[in-house]
N, C-alpha and C positions, 0 to 999 in steps of 0.2 A: 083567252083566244077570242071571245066574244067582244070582248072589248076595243082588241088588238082589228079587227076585222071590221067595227062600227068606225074605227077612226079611220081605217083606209078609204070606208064609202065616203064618209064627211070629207077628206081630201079631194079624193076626186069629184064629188059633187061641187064641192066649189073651186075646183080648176074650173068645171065645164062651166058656171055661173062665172067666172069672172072673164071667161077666153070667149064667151057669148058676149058679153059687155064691149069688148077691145078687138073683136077682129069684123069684117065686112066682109070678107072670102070663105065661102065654107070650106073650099079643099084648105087654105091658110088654116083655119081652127081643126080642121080633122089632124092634117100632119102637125101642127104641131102641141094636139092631145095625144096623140097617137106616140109621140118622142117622149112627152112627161112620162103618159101611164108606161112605156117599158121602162124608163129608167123608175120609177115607182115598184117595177115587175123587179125588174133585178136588184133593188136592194131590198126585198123583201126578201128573195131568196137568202141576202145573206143571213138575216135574223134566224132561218130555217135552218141552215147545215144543211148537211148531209149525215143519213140517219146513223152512220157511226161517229160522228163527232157534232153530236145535239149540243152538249154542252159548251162547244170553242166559244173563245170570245170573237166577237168582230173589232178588231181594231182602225180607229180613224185613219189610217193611212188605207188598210185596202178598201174602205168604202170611200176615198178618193178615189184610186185606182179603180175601183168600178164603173163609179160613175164619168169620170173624167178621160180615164185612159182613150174610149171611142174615139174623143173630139183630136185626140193627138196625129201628128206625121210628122213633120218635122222640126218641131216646136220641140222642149226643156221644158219639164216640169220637175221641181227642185222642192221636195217636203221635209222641212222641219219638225222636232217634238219630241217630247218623250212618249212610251208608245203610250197609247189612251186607248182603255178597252172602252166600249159603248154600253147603253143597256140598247134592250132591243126596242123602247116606247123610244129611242131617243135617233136610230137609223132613218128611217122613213121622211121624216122631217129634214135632214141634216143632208139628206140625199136631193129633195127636192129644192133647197137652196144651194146647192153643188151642182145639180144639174142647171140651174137657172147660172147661175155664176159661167157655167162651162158654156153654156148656146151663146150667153150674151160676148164671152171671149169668142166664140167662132163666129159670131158674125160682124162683130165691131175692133173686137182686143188682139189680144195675143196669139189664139189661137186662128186668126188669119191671114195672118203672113208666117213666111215658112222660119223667119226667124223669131220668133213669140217665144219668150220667156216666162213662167210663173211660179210665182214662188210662195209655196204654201206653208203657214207654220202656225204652232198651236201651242197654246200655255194654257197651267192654271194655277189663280190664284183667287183667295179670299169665295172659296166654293163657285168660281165661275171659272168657263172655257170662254178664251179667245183665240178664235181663227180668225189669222188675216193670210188674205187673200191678193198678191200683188203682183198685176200684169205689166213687162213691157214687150212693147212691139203690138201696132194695131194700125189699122185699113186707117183710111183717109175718114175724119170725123166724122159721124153722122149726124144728119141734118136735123134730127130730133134727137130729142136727148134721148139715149138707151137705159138710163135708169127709172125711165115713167112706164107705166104701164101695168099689164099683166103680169111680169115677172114680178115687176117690186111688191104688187100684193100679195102675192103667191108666196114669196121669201119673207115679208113682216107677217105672215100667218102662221109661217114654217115657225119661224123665230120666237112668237109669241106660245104656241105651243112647247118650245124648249127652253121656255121662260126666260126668252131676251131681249135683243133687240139686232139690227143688220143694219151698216150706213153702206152707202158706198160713194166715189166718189173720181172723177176724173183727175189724171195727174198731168205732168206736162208729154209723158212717154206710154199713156197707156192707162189704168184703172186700179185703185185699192179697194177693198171691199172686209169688211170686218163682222165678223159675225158674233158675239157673247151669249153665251147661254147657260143653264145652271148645270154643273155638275152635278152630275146623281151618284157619287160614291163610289162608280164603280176601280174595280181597283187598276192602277195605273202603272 
């Protein structure tokens, strides 16, 4: 637990070092520390239970649905997989690159026009996980590229911690985004 608790501060510690780096507006870095830390809030809860089912596993589809479900209205989100239980050092992580995935679809992708499609699916193979991640339906380009900044270090950190890596990259209708990371055994 000690451990599990020194890595949430180190996370948040360096959201707030690197959202210090990238934003000019304080109310801009408040609200949007204040969006990571509860989506951080709530998938921690998942790793917790609920004290008659301590042991449930978390499976990657409802730590989609946790984190992703908010950003929905009338957008399709379409999840592929066989079910993949998590460990609990392997949530928190996977959460804040799904969170970063989900704001960057609400303000650029899919998830801002009311017809946004994403389509989420997951393998494994040779002890690694690959989620990809692929939006169509998005707002008019943005004038800066949406994969610089604060989130992309935030998700190569996430990544790096789930011993992988994250590309992402524009398509002609929207955004692919791939994330690989090691499989910890858990059973699937």
């Amino acid at each position: 637990m000690n451990h599990r608790v020194k890595n949430l501060f180190s996370v948040v510690s360096a959201m707030v070092s690197i959202a210090g780096r990238e934003s000019d507006d304080s109310q801009e870095l408040a609200n949007s520390l204040r969006n990571r830390i509860h989506a951080l809030g709530k998938s921690h809860a998942l790793t917790l239970g609920q004290p008659h089912d301590i042991d449930r596993a978390v499976f990657l589809s409802e730590l989609i649905d946790t984190v992703v479900a908010p950003n929905l209205s009338t957008q399709t989100i379409e999840k592929t997989g066989t079910p993949l239980a998590l460990s609990n050092s392997q949530i928190t992580s996977l959460a804040l690159v799904l969170h970063e995935w989900a704001t960057n679809a609400t303000k650029y992708g899919a998830l801002s026009v009311p017809s946004g499609q994403i389509e989420i699916a997951w393998q494994t193979e040779d002890n690694m996980i690959k989620l990809t991640w692929i939006e169509t339906g998005q707002m008019e380009k943005p004038a800066s590229d949406p994969s610089v900044g604060f989130g992309t270090g935030l998700i190569s950190a996430a990544a790096r911690q789930l011993g992988g890596s994250a590309t992402g990259e524009c398509t002609s209708d929207g955004y692919r985004r791939t994330l690989t990371f090691e499989d910890n055994g858990v059973v699937h």
